[in-house]
C-alpha positions as CSV (number, residue, x, y, z in Angstrom):
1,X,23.1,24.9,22.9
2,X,20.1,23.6,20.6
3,X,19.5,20.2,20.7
4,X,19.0,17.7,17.9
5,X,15.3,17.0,17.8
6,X,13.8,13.6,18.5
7,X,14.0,12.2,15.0
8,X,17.0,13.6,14.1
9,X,18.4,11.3,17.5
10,X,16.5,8.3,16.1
11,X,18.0,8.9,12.8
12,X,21.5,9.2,14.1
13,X,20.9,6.0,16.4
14,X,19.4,3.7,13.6
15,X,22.8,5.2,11.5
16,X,25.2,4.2,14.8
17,X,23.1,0.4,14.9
18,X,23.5,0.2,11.1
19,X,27.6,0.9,11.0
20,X,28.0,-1.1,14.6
21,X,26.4,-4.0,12.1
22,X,28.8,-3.0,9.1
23,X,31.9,-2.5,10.7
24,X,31.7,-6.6,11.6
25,X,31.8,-6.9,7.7
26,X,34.4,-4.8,6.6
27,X,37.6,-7.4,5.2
28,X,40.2,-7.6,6.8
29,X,42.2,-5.9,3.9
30,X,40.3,-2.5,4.2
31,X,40.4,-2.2,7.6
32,X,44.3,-2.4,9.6
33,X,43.6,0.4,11.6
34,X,40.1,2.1,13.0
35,X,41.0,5.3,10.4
36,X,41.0,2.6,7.3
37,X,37.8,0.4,9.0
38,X,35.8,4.6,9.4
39,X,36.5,6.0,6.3
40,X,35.7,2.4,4.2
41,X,32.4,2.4,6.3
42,X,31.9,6.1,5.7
43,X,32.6,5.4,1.5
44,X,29.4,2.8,1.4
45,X,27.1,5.1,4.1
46,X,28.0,8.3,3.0
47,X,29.2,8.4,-0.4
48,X,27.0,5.3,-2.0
49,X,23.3,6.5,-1.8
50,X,21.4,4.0,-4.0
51,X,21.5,0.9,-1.7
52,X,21.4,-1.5,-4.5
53,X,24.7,0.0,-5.7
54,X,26.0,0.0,-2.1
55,X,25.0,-3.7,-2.0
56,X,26.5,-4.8,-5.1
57,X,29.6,-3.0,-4.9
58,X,30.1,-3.9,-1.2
59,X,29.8,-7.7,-2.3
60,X,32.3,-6.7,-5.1
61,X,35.1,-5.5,-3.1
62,X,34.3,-8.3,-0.4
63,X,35.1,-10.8,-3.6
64,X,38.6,-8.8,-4.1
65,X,39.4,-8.6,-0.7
66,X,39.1,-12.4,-0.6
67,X,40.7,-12.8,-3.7
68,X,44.0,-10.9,-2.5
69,X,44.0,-12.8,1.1
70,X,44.2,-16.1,-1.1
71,X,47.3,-14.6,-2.9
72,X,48.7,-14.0,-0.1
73,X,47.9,-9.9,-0.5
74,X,47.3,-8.3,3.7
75,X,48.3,-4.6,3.4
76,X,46.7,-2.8,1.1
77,X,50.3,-1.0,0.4
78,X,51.0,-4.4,-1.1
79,X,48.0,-4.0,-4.0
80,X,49.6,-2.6,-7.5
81,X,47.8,-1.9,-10.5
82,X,49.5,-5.4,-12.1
83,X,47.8,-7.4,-8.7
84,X,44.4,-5.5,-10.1
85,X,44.6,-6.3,-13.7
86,X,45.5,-10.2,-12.8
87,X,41.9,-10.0,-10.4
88,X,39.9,-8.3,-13.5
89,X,41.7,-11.0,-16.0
90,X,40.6,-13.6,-13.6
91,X,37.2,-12.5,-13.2
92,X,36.8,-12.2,-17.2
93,X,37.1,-16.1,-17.3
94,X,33.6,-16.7,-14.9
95,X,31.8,-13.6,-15.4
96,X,30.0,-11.4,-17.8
97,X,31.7,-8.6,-19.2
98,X,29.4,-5.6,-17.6
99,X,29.7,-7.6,-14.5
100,X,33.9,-7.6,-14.8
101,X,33.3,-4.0,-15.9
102,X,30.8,-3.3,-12.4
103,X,34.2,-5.1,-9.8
104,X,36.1,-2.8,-11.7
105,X,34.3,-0.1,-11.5
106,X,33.5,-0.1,-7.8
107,X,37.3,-0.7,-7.2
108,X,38.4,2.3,-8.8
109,X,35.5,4.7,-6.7
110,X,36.7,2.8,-3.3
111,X,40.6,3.4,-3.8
112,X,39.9,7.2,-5.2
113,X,38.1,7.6,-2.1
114,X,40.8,5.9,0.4
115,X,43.5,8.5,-1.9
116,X,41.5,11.1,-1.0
117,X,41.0,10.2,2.9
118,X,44.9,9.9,2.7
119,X,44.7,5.9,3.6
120,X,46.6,4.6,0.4
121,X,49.1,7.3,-1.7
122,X,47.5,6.2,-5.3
123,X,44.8,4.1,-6.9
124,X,45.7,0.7,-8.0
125,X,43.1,0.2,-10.1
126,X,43.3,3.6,-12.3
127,X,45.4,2.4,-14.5
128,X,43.5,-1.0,-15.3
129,X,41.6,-1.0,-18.6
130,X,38.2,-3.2,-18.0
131,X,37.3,-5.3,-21.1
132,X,35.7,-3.4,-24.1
133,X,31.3,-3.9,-24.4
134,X,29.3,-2.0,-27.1
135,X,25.4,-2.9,-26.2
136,X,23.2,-1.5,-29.4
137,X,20.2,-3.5,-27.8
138,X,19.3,-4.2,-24.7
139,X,18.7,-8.0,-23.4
140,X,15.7,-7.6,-21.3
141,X,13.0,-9.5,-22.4
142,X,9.8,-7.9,-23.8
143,X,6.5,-9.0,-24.3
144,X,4.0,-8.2,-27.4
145,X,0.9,-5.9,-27.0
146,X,-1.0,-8.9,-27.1
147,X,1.1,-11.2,-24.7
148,X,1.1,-7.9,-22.3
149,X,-2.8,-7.9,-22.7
150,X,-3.3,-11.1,-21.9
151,X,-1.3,-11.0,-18.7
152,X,-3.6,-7.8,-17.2
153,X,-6.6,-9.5,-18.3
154,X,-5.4,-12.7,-16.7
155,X,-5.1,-11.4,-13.4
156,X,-8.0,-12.1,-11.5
157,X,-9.6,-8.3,-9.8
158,X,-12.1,-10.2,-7.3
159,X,-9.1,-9.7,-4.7
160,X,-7.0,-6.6,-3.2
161,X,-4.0,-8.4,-4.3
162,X,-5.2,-9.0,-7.5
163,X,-6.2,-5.8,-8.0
164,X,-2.8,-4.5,-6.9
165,X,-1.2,-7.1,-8.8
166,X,-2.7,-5.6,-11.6
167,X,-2.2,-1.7,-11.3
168,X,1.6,-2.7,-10.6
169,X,2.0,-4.0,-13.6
170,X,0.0,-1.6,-15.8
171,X,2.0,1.0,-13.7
172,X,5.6,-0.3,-15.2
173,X,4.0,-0.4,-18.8
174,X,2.4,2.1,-19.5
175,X,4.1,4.9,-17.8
176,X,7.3,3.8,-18.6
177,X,8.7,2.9,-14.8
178,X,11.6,1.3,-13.1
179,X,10.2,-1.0,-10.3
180,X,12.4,0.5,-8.1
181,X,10.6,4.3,-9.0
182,X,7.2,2.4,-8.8
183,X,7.8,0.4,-4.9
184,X,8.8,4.1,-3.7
185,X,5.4,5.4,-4.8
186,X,3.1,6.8,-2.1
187,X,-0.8,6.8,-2.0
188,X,-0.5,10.6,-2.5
189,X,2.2,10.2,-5.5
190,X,-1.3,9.6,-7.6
191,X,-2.9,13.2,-8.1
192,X,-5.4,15.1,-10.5
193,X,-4.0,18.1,-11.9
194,X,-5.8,19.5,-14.8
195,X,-8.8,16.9,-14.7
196,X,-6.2,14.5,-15.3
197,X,-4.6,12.5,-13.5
198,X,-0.8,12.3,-12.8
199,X,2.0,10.2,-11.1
200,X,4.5,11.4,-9.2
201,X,7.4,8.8,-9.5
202,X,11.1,9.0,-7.9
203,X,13.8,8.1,-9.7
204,X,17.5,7.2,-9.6
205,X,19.8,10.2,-8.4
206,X,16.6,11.9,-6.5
207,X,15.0,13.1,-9.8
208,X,10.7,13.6,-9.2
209,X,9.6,12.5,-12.4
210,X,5.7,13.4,-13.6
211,X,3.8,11.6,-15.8
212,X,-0.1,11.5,-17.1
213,X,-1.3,8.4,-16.7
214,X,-2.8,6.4,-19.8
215,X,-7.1,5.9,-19.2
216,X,-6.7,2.0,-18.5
217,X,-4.2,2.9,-15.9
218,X,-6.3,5.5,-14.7
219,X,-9.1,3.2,-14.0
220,X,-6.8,0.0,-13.0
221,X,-5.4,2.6,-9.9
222,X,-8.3,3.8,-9.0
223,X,-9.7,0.6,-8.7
224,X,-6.9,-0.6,-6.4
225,X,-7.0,2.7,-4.3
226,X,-10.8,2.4,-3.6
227,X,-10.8,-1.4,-2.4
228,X,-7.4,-0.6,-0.8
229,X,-8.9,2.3,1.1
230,X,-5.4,4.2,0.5
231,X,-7.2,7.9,0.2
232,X,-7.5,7.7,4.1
233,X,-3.6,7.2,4.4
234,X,-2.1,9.8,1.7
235,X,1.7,9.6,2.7
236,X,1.7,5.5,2.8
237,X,3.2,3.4,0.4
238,X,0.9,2.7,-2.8
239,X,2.3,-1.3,-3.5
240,X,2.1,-2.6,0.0
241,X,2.9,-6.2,0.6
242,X,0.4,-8.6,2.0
243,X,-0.5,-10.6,5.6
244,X,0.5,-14.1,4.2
245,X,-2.6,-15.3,3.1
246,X,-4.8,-13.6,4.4
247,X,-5.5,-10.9,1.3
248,X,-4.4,-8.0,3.3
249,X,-2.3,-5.4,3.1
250,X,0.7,-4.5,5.7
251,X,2.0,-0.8,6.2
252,X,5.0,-1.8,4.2
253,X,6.6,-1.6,1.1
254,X,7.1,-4.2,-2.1
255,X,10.4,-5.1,-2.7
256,X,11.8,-6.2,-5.9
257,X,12.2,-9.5,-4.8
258,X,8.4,-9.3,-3.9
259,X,7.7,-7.9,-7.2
260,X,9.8,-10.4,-9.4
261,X,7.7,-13.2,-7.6
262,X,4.4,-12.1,-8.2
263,X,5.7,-11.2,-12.0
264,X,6.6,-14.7,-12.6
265,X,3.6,-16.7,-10.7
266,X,1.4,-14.2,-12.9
267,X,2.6,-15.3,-16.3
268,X,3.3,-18.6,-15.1
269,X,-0.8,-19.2,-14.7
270,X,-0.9,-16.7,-17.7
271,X,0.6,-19.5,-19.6
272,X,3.6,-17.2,-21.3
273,X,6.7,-18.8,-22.0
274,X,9.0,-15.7,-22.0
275,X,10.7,-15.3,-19.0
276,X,10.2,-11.7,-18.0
277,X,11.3,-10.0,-15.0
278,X,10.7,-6.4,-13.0
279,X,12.4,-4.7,-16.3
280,X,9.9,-6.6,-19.0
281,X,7.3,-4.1,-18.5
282,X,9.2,-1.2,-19.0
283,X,11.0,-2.2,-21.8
284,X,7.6,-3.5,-23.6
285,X,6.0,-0.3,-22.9
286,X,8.7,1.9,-24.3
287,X,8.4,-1.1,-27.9
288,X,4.9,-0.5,-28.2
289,X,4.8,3.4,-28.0
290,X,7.2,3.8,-30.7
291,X,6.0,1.0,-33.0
292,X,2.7,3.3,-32.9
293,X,4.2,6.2,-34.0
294,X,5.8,8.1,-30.8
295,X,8.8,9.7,-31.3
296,X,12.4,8.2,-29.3
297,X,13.0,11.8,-28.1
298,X,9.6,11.8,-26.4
299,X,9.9,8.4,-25.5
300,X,13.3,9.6,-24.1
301,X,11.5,12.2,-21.9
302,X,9.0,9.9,-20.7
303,X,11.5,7.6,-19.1
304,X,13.0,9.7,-17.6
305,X,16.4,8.5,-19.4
306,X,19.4,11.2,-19.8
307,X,20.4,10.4,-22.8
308,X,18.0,8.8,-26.0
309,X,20.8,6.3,-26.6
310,X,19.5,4.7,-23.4
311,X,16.1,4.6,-24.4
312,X,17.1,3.4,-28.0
313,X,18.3,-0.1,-25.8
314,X,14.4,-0.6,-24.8
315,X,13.3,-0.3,-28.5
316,X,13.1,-4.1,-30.2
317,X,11.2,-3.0,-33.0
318,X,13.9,-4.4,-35.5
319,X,13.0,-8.0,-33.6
320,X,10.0,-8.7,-35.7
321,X,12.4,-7.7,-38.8
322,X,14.5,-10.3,-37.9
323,X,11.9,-12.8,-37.6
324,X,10.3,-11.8,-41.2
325,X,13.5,-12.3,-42.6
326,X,14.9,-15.6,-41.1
327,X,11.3,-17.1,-42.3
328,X,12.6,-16.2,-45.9
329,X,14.9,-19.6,-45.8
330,X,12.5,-22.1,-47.2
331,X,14.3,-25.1,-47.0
């Protein structure tokens, strides 16, 4: 018999520590038997892929399973589709409508999957209709041209982390990225390819996604890349966190969280007043290329987006519309 090769073992071992740690999480509701307890764990490791999704609907169904032990709910033959609608009714009086329609949502893909694993006979939660939500425009916050000039020229470059700082951002604007595609990014993600050069960015559902990059984020990378000294370490990670104060760079990753902080502290000494986030950037890019003339199916293709009714959310031209017209009320 072959055997597994050494990093396929270490895989399988950092998988075994990971469930071990899990499997003291899974409510008590989801798991009456070791069958139930594996095939919940095996839903979330297996069937879950994004691991923001797995960690927001993992707190979701925690929040149900709760929910039911306080009703007095501990077999999950007891749950009906009437005990479901009653949770989602409850939850529509606290929370958010896309957030009612996420618990639903990850309630529905847990039971289908216990169905399947022949744990429960049918899906409580099938039948239960989620509240209705049209969105025509996004809420993210965008900045201006201007505003989003005067936060990259606002960022000192006589650091590495300024100088990171900087290509981050100008990374999310101008090519369009999630934060999420952008962390993920390796020192050899950034190539030339036809004297120009390109990024190579991953995004949501494994999709490699290729864009040119714009000549200000050419130079603001580059810039980054030399004082980083990332060409002598191709396959490490391009936005790399730093030793506490000490202006270096570790080995690892940015997070979002580590993202979002440095966003905010950068237009806080900027002096803006909007209060932007990871998504600002990508949102503002997508604004400014269209109110210059680019065309939403392009812009549709540049970000990567399915469908051009996603990208139409990121576009806030009709903002400054509003604007012009509520100034017409000269009281």
């Amino acid at each position: 018999m072959i055997g597994r090769p050494p990093s396929a073992n270490r895989e399988l071992a950092r998988f075994e520590t990971i469930a071990e740690a899990t499997l003291a999480q899974i409510p008590a509701l989801f798991a009456p038997d070791a069958k139930s307890a594996r095939h919940f764990l095996e839903f979330f490791a297996a069937h879950i892929r994004n691991p923001n999704t797995r960690r927001a609907y993992f707190r979701n169904v925690r929040v149900f399973a709760d929910w039911c032990g306080a009703q007095g709910f501990d077999e999950l033959l007891d749950i009906e589709p009437i005990h479901v609608a009653a949770y989602i009714e409850q939850l529509g009086t606290r929370l958010a409508k896309p957030s009612v329609k996420q618990h639903l949502a990850s309630l529905r893909m847990l039971f289908d999957w216990l169905v399947v694993r022949q744990v429960i006979v049918a899906n409580p939660a099938a039948p239960v209709r989620g509240p209705k939500y049209t969105v025509r425009k996004g809420k993210t916050a965008v900045l201006t041209a201007e505003e989003a000039r005067e936060l990259l020229d606002s960022i000192p470059t006589d650091s590495l982390i300024g100088l990171r700082d900087r290509a981050l951002i100008a990374t999310m604007v101008y090519a369009f990225a999630r934060v999420g595609a952008v962390l993920k990014m390796r020192a050899e993600d950034v190539y030339v390819q036809s004297k120009r050069t390109w990024l190579r960015l991953h995004e949501k559902g494994g999709k490699r996604h290729e864009m040119p990059t714009h000549h200000l984020l050419d130079r603001y990378i580059e810039e980054y890349r030399s004082a980083a000294g990332l060409a002598a370490d191709p396959k490490g990670f391009l936005y790399r966190t730093a030793r506490g104060r000490s202006g270096k760079l570790t080995a690892e990753p940015m997070a979002q969280a580590d993202a979002y902080r440095m966003i905010r502290r950068r237009a806080l000494a900027c002096g803006l007043k909007t209060k932007i986030g990871n998504h600002s950037f990508r949102a503002t890019g997508i604004t400014e290329y269209l109110r210059n003339g680019g065309k939403l199916e392009i812009a549709q293709q540049m970000a990567a987006h399915e469908s051009a009714r996603t990208t139409g959310l990121y576009d806030r031209r009709e903002d400054d519309v509003s604007v012009d017209e509520v100034e017409r009320i000269r009281i």
